[in-house]
Each structure stands twice: as structure tokens, then as C-alpha cells.
N, CA, C and O atoms as a Tinker XYZ file with bonds, in Angstrom:
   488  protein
     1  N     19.996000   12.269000   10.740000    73     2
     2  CA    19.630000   10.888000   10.952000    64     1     3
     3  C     18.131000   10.688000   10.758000    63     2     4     5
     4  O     17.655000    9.738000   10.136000    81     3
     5  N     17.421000   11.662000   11.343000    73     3     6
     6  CA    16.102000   11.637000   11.267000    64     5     7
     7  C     15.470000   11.843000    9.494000    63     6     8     9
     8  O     14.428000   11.341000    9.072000    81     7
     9  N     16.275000   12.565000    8.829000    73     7    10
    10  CA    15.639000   12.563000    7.288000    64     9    11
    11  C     16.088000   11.041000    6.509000    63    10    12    13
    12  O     15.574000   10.685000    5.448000    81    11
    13  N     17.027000   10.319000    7.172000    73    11    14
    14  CA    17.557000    9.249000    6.533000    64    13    15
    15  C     16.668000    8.091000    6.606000    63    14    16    17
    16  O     16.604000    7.227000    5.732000    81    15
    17  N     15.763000    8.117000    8.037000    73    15    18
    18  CA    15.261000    6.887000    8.145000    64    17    19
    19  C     13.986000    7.180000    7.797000    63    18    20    21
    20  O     13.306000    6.204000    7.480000    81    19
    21  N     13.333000    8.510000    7.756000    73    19    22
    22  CA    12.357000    9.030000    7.228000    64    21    23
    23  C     12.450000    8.386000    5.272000    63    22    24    25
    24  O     11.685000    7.631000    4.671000    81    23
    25  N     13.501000    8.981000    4.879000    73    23    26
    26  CA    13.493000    8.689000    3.701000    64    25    27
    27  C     13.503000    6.916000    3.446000    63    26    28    29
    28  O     12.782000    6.457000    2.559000    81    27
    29  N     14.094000    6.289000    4.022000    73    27    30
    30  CA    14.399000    4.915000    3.904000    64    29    31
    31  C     12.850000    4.053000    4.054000    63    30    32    33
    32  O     12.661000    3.004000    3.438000    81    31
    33  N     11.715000    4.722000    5.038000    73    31    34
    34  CA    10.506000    4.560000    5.523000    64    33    35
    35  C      9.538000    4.809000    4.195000    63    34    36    37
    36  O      8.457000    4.244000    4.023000    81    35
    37  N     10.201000    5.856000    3.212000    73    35    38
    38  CA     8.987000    5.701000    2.202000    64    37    39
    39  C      9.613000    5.132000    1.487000    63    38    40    41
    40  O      8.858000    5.143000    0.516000    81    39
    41  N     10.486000    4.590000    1.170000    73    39    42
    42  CA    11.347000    4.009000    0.042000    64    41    43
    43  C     10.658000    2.388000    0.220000    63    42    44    45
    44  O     10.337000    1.676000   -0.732000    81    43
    45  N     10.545000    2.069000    1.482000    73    43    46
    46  CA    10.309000    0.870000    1.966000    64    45    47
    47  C      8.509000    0.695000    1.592000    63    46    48    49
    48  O      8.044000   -0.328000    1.090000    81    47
    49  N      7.657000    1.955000    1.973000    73    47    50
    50  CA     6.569000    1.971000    1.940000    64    49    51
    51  C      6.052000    1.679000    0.389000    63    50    52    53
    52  O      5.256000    0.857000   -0.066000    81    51
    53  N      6.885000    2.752000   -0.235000    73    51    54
    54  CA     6.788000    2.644000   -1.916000    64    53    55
    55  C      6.836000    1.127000   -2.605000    63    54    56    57
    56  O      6.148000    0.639000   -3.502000    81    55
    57  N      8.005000    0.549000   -1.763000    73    55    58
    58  CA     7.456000   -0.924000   -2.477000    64    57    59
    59  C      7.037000   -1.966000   -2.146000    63    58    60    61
    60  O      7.204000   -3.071000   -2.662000    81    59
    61  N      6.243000   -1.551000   -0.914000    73    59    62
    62  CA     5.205000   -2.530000   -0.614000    64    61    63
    63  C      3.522000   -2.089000   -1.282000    63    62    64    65
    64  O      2.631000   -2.937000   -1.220000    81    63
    65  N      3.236000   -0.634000   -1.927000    73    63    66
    66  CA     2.051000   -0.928000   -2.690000    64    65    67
    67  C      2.535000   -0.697000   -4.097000    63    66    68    69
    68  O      1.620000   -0.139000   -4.703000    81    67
    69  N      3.338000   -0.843000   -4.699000    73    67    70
    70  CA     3.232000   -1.452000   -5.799000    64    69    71
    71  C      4.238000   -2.462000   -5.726000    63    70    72    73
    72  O      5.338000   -2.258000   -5.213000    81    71
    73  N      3.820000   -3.740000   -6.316000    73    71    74
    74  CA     4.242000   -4.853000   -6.486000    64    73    75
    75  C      5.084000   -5.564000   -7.853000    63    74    76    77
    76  O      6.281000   -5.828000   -7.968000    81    75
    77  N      4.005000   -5.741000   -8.768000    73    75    78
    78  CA     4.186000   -6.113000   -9.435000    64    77    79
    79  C      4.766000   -5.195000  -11.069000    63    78    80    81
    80  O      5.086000   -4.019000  -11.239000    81    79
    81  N      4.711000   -6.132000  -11.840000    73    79    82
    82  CA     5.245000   -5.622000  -13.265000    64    81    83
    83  C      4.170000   -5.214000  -14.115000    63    82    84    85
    84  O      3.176000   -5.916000  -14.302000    81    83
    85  N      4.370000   -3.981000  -14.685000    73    83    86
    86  CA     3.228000   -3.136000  -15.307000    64    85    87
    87  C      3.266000   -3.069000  -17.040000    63    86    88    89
    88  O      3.548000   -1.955000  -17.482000    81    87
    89  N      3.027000   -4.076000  -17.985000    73    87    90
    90  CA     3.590000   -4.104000  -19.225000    64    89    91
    91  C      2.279000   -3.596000  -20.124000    63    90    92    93
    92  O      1.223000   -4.213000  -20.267000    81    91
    93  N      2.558000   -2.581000  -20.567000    73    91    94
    94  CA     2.107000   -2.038000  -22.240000    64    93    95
    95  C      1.421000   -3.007000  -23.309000    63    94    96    97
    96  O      2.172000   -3.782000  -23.899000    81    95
    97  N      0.433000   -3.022000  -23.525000    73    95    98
    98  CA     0.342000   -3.535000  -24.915000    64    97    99
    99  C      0.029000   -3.439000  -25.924000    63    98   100   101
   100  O     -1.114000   -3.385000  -26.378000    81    99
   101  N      1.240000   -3.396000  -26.554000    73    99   102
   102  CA     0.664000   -2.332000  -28.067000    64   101   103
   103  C     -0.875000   -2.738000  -28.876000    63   102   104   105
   104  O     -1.738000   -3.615000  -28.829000    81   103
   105  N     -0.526000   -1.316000  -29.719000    73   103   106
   106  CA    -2.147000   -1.484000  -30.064000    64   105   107
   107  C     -3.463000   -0.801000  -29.411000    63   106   108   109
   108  O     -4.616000   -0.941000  -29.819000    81   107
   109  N     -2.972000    0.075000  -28.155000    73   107   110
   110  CA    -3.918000    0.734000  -28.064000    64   109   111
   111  C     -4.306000    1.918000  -28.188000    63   110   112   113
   112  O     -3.440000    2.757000  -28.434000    81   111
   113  N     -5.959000    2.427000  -28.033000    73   111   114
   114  CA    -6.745000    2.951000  -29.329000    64   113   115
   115  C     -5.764000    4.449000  -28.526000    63   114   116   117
   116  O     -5.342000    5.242000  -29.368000    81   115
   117  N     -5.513000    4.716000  -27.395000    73   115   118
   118  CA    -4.748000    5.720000  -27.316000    64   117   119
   119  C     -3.428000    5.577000  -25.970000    63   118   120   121
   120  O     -3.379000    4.654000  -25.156000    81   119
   121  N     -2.654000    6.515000  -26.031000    73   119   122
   122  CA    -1.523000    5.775000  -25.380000    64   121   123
   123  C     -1.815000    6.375000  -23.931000    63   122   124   125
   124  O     -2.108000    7.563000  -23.790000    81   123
   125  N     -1.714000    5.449000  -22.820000    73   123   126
   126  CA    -2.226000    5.825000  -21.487000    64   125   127
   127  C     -0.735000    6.445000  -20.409000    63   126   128   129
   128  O     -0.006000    5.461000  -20.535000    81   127
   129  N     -0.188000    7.120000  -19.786000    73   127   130
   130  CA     0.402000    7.487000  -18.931000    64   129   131
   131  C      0.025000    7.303000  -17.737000    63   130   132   133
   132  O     -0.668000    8.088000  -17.089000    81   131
   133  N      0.673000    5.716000  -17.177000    73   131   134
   134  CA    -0.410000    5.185000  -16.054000    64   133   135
   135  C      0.500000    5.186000  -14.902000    63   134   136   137
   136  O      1.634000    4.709000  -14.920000    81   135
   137  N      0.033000    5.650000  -14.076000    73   135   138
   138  CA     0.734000    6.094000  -12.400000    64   137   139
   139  C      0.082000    4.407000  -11.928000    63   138   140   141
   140  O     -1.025000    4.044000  -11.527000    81   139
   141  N      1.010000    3.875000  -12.129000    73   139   142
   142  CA     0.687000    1.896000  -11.441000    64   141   143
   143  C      0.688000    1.856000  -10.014000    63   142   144   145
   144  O      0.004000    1.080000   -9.346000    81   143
   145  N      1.512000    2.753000   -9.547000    73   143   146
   146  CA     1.175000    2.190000   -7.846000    64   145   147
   147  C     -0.195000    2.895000   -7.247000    63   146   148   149
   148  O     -0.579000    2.669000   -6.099000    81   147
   149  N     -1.076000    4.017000   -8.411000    73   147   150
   150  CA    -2.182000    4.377000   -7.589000    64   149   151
   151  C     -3.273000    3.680000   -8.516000    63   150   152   153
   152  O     -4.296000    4.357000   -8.612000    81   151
   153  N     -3.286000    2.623000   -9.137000    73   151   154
   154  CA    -3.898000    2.291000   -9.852000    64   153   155
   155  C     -4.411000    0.848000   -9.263000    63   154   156   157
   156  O     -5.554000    0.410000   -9.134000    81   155
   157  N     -2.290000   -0.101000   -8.754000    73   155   158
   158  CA    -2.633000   -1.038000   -8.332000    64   157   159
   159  C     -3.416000   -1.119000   -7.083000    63   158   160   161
   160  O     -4.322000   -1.949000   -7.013000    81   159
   161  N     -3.191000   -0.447000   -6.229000    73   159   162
   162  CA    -3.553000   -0.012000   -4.920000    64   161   163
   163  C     -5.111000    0.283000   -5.066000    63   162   164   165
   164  O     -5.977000   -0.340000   -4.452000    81   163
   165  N     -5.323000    1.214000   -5.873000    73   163   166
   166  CA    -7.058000    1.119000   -5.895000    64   165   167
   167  C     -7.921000    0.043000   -6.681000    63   166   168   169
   168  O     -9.149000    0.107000   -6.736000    81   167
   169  N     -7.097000   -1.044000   -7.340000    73   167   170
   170  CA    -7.855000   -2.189000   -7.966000    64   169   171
   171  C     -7.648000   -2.854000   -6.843000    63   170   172   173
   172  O     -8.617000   -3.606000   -6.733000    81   171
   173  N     -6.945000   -3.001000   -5.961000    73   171   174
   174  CA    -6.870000   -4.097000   -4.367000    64   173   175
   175  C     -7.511000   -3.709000   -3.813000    63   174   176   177
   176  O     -8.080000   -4.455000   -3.016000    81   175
   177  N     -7.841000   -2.382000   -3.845000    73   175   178
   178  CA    -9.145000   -2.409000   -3.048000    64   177   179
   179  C    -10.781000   -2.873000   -3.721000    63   178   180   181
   180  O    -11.783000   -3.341000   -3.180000    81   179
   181  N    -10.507000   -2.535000   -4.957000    73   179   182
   182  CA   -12.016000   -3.122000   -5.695000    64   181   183
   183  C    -12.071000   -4.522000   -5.557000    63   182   184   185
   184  O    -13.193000   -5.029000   -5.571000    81   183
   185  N    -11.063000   -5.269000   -5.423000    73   183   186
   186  CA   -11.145000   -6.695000   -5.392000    64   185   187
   187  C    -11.480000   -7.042000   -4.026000    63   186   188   189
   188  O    -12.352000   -7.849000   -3.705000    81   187
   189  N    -10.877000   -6.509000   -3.390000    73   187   190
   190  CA   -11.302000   -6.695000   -2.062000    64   189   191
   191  C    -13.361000   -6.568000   -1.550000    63   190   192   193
   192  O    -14.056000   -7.125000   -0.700000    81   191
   193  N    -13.564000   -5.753000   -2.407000    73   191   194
   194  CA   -14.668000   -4.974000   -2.001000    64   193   195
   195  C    -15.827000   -6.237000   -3.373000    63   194   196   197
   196  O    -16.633000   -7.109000   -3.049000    81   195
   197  N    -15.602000   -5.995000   -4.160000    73   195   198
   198  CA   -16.049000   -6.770000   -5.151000    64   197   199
   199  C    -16.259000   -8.057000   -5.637000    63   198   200   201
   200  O    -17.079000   -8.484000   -6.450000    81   199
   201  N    -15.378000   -8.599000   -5.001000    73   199   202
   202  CA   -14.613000  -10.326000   -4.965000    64   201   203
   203  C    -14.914000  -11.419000   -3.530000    63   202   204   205
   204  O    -14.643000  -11.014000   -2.399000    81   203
   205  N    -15.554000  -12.955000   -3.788000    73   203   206
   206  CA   -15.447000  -13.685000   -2.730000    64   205   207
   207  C    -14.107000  -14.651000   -3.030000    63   206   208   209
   208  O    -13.761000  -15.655000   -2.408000    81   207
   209  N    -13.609000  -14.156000   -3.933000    73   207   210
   210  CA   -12.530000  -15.067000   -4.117000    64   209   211
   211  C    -11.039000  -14.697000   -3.441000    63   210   212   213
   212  O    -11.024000  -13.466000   -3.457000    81   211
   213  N    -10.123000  -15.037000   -3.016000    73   211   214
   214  CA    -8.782000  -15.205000   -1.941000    64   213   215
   215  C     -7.987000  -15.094000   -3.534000    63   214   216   217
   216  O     -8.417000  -15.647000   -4.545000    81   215
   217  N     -7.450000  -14.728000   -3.503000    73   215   218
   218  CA    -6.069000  -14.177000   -4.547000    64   217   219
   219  C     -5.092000  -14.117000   -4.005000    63   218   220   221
   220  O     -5.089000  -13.815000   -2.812000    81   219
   221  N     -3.784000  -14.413000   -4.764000    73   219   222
   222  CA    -2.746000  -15.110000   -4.349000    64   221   223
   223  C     -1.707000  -13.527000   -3.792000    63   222   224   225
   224  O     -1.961000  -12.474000   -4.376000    81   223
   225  N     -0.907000  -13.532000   -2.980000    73   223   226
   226  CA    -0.166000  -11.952000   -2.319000    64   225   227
   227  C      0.244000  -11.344000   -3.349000    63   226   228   229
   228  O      1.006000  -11.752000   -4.225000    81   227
   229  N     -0.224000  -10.442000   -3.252000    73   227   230
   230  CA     0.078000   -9.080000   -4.588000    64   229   231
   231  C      1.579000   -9.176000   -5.487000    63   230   232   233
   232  O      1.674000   -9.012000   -6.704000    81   231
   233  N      2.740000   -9.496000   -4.506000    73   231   234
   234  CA     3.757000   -9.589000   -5.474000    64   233   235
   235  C      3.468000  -10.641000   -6.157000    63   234   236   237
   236  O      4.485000  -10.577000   -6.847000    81   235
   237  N      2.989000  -11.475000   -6.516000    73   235   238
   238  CA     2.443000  -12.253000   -7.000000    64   237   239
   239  C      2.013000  -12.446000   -8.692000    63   238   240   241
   240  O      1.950000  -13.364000   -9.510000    81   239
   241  N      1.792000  -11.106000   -8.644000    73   239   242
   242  CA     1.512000  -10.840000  -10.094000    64   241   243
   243  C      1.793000   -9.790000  -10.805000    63   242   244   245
   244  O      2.287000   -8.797000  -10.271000    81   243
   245  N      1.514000   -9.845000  -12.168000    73   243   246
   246  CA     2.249000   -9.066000  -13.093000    64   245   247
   247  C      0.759000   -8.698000  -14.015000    63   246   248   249
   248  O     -0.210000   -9.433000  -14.206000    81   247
   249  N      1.022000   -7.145000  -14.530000    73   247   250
   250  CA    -0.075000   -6.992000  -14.990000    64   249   251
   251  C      0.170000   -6.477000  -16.860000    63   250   252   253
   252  O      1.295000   -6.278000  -17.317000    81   251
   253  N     -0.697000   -6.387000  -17.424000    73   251   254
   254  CA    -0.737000   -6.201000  -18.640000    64   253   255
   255  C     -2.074000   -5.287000  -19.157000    63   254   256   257
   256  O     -3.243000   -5.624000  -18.970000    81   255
   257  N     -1.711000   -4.280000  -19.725000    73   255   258
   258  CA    -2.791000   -2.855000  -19.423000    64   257   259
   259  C     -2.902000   -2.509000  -21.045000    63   258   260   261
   260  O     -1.914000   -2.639000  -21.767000    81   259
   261  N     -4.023000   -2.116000  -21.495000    73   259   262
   262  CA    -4.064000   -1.493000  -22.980000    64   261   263
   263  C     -5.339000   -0.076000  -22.674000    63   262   264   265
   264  O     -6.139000   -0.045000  -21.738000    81   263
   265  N     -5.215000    0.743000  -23.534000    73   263   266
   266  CA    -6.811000    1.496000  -23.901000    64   265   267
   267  C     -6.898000    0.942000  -24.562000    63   266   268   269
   268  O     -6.014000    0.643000  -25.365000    81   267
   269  N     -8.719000    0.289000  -24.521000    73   267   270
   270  CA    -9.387000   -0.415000  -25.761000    64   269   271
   271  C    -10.397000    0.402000  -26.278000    63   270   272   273
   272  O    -11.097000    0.049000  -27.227000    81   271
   273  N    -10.525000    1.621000  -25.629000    73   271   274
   274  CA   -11.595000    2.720000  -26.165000    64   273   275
   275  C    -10.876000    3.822000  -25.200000    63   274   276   277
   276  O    -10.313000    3.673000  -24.116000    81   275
   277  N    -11.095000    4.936000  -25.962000    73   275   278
   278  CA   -10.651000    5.786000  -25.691000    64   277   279
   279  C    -10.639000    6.464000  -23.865000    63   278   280   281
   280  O     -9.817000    7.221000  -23.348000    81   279
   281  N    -11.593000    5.977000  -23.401000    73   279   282
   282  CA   -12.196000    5.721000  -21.904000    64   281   283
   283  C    -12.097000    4.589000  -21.120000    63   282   284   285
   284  O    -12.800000    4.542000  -20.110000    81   283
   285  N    -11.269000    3.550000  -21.418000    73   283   286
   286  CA   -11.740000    2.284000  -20.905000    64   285   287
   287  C    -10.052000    1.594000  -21.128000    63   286   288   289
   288  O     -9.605000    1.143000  -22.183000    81   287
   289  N     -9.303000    1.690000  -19.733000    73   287   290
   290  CA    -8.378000    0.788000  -19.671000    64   289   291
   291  C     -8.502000   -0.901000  -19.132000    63   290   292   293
   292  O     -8.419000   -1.231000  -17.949000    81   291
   293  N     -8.723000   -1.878000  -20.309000    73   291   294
   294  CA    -8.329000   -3.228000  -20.019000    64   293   295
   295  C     -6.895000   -3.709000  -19.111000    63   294   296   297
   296  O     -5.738000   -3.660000  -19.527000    81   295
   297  N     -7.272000   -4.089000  -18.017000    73   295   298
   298  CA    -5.976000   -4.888000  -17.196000    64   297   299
   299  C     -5.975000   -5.926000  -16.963000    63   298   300   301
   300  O     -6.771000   -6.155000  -16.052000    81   299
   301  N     -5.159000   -7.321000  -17.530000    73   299   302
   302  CA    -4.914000   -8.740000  -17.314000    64   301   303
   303  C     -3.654000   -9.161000  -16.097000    63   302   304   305
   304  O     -2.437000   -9.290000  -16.231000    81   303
   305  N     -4.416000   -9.280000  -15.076000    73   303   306
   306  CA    -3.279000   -9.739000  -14.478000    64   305   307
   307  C     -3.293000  -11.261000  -13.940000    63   306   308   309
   308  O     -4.290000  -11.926000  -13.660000    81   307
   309  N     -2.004000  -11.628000  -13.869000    73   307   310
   310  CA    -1.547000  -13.069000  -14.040000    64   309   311
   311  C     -0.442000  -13.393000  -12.594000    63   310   312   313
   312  O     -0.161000  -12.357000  -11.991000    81   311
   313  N     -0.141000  -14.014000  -12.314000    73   311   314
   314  CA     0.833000  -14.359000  -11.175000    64   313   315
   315  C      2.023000  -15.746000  -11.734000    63   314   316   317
   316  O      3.092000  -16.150000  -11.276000    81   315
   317  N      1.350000  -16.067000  -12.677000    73   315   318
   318  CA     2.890000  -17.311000  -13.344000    64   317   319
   319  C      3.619000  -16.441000  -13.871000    63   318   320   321
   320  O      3.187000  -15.311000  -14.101000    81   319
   321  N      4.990000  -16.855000  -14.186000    73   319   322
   322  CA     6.008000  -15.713000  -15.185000    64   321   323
   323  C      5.663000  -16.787000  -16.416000    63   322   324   325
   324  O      5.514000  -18.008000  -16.443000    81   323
   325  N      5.607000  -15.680000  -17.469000    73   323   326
   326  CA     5.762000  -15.721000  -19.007000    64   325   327
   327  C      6.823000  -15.005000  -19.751000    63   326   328   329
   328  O      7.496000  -14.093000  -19.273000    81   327
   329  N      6.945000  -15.544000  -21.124000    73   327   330
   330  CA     8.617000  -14.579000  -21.472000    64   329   331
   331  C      7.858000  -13.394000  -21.632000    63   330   332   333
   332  O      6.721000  -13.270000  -22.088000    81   331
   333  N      8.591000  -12.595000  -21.223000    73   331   334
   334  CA     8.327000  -11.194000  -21.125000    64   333   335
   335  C      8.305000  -10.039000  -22.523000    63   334   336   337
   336  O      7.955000   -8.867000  -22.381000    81   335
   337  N      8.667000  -10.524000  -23.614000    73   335   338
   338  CA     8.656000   -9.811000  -24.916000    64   337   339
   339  C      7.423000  -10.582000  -25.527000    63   338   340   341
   340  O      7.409000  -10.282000  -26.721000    81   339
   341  N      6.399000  -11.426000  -25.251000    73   339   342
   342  CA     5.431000  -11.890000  -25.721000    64   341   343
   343  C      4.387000  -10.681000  -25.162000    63   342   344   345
   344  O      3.461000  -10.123000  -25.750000    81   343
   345  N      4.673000  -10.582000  -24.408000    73   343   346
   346  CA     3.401000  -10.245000  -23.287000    64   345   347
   347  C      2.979000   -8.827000  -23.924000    63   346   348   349
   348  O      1.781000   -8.553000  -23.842000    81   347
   349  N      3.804000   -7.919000  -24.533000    73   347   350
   350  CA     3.823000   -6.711000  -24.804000    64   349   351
   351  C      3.211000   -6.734000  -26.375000    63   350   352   353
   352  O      2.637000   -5.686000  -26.669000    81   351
   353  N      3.235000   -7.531000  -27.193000    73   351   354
   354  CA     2.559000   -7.874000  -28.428000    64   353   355
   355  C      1.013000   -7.908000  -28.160000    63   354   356   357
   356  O      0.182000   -7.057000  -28.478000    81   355
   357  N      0.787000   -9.353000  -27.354000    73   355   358
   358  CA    -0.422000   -9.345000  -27.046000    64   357   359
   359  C     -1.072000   -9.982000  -26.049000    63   358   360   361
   360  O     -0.345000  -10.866000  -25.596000    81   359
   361  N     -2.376000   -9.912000  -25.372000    73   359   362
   362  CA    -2.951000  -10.444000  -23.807000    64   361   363
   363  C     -2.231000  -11.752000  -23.962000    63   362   364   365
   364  O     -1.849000  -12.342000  -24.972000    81   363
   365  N     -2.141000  -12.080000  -22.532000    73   363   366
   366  CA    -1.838000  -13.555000  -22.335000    64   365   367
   367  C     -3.569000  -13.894000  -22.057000    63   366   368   369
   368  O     -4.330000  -13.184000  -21.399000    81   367
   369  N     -3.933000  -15.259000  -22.805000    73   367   370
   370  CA    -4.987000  -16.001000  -22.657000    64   369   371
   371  C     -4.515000  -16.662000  -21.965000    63   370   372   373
   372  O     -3.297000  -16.819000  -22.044000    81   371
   373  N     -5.256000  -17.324000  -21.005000    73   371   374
   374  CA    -4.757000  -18.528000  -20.500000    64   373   375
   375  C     -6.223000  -19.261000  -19.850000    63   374   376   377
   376  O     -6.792000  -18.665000  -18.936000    81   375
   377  N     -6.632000  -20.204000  -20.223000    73   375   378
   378  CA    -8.067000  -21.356000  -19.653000    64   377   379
   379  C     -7.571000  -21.757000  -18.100000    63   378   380   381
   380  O     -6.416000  -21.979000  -17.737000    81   379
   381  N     -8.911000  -21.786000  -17.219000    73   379   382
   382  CA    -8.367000  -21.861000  -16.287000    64   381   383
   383  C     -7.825000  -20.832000  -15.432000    63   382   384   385
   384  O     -7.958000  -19.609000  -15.494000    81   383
   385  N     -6.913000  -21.878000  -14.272000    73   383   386
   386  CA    -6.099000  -21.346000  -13.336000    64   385   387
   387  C     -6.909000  -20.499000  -11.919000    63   386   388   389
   388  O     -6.149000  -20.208000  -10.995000    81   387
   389  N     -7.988000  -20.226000  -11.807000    73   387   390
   390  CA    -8.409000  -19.897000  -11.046000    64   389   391
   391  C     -7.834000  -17.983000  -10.558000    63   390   392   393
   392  O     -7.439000  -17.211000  -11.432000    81   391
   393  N     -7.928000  -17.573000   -9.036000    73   391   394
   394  CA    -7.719000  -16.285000   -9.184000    64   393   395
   395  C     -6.353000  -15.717000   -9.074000    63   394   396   397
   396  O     -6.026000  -14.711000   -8.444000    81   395
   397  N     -5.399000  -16.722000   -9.968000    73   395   398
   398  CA    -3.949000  -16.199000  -10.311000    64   397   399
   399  C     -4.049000  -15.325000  -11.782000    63   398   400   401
   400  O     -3.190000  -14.591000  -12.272000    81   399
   401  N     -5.326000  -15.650000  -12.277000    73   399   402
   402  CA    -5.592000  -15.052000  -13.538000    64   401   403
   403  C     -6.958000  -14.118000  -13.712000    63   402   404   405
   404  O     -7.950000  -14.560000  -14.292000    81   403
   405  N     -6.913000  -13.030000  -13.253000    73   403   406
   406  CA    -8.095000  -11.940000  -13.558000    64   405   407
   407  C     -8.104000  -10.481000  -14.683000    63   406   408   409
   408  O     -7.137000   -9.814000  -15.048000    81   407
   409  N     -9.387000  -10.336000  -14.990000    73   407   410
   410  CA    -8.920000   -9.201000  -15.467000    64   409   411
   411  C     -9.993000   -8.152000  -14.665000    63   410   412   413
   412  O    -10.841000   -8.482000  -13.836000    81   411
   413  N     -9.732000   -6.976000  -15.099000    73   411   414
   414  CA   -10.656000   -5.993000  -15.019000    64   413   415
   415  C    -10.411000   -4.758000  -15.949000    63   414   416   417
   416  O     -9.404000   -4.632000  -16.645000    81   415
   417  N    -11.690000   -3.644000  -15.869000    73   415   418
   418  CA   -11.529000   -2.610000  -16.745000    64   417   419
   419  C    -11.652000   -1.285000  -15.831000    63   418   420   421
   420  O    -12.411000   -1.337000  -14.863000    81   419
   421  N    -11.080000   -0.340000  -16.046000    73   419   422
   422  CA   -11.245000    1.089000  -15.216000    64   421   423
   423  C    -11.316000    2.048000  -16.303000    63   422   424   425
   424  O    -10.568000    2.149000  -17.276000    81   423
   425  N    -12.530000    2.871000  -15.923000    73   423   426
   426  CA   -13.049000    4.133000  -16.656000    64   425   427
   427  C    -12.199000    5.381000  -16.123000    63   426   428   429
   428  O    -12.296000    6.017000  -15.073000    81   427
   429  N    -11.077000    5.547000  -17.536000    73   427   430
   430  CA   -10.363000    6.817000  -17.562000    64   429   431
   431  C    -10.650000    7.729000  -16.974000    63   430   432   433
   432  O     -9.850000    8.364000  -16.285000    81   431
   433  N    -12.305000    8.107000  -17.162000    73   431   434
   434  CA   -12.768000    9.460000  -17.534000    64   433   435
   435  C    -13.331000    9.622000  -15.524000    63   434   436   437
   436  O    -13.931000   10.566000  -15.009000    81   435
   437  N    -12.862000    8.390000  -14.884000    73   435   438
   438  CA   -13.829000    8.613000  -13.650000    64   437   439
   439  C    -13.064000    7.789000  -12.413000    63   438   440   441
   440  O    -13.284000    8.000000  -11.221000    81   439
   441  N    -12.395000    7.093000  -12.786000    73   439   442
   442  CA   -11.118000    6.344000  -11.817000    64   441   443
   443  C    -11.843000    4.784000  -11.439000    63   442   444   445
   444  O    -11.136000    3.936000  -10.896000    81   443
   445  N    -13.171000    4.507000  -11.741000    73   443   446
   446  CA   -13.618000    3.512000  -11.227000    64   445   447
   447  C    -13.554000    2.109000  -12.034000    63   446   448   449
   448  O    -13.621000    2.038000  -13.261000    81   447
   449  N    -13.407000    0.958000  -11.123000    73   447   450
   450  CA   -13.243000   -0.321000  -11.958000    64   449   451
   451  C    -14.163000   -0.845000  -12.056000    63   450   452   453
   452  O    -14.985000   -0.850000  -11.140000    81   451
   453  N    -14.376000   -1.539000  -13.321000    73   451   454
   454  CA   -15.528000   -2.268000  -13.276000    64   453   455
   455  C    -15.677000   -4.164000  -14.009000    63   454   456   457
   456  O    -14.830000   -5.007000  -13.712000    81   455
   457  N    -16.170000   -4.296000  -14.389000    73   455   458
   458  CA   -15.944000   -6.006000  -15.449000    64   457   459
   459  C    -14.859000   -6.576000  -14.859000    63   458   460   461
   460  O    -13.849000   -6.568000  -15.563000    81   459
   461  N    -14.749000   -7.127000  -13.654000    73   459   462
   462  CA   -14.199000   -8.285000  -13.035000    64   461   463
   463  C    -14.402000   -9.327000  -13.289000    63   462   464   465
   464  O    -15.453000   -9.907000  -13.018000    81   463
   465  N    -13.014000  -10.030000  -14.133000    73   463   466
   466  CA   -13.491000  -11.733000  -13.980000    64   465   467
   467  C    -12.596000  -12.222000  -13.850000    63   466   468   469
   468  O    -11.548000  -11.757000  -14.297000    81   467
   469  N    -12.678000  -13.672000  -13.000000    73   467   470
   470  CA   -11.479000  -14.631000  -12.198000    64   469   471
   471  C    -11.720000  -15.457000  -13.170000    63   470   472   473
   472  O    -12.749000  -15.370000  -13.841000    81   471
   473  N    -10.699000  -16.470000  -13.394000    73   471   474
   474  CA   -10.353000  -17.546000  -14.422000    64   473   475
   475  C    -11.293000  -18.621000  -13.390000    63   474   476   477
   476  O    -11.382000  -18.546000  -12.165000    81   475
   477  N    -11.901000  -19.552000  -14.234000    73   475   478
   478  CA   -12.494000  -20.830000  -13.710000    64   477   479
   479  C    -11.496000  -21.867000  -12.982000    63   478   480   481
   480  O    -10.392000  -21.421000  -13.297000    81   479
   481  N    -11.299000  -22.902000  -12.255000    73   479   482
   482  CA   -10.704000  -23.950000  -11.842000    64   481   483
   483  C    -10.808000  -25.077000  -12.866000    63   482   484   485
   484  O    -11.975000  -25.416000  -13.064000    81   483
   485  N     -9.669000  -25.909000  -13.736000    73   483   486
   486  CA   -10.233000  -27.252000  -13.703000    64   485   487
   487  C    -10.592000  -28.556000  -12.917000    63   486   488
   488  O    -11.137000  -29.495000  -13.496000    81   487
């Protein structure tokens, strides 16, 4: 009984830090093998640490990841749903929207994030 609820406890834990949807986008300069729940988990904390802006609850959003240099993973994340076979072609742009729409970049070679930016308000 005790390994059941043990097990049921990380099962439960597991998907409360990762949230969201983790989509590919082709085209990049090399192909990344990305562990998303220790990735998302340490960009919530850079935002946290980095950011005066309130962002909407983590399930909330969906992210979109490329290497754009061989060292340097680009991440767009968004919180509206979009069709989902677009997204994997190429970034969603979107003007606006405030901090349902951010991106940032994390250095491969060192785990750290850096180039944070929140979408403007109209």
C-alpha cells in the first residue's frame, strides 16, 4: 500500500512541474534532446527572479523551442491554443497580448537563461 501511494505521489508531483506542451521547430541549426520538465521548472524560476510582470498559471501555456546556434536554445511561449501542425513549421508571432506571450533563450553549453521579453499591451 505504501509503494502505491508513494508511486501515485510522484505521478501527481510529475504533473504539476511540467505543464504545458513542448513543440519542435523544424529548422534547427542542431537537433536538441530536451528534458522539458527540468527546463520548464528552471525558466519559472528565471521569470520569477527576472520579471516584474504576473504571468498567467503555468498550465497555461504551451511552448515552442528551436537551436538557433549551436549553443543557444530559442523558447516562445504562448498561453492561447493555435492549430497545432502550424506551430511546428514555424514561431508563432503574435503583436501584443501582454505576458501570455514571452520568449526567452538558454545557453546549452551552461543551463542559464537569458533575453527575456514579454509581449507589449494594446
Amino acid at each position: 500500500m505504501k509503494q502505491i501511494f508513494t508511486l501515485l505521489t510522484l505521478c501527481l508531483l510529475s504533473f504539476d512541474s511540467f505543464s504545458g506542451d513542448w513543440i519542435a521547430v523544424d529548422g534547427g541549426v542542431i537537433e536538441v534532446n530536451l528534458r522539458q520538465e527540468v527546463v520548464e521548472e528552471n525558466m519559472w524560476v528565471f521569470l520569477e527572479q527576472q520579471s516584474e510582470f504576473t504571468f498567467e498559471p503555468r498550465e497555461s501555456y504551451s511552448y515552442q523551442y528551436q537551436a538557433i546556434t549551436e549553443t543557444e536554445l530559442y523558447i516562445n511561449a504562448f498561453c492561447d491554443s493555435f492549430e497545432k501542425q502550424d506551430l511546428y513549421k514555424e514561431f508563432l508571432i503574435v503583436m501584443d497580448g501582454g505576458s501570455c506571450f514571452f520568449q526567452v533563450s538558454l545557453n546549452l553549453s551552461n543551463g542559464q537563461f537569458t533575453l527575456l521579453g514579454v509581449n507589449g499591451e494594446a
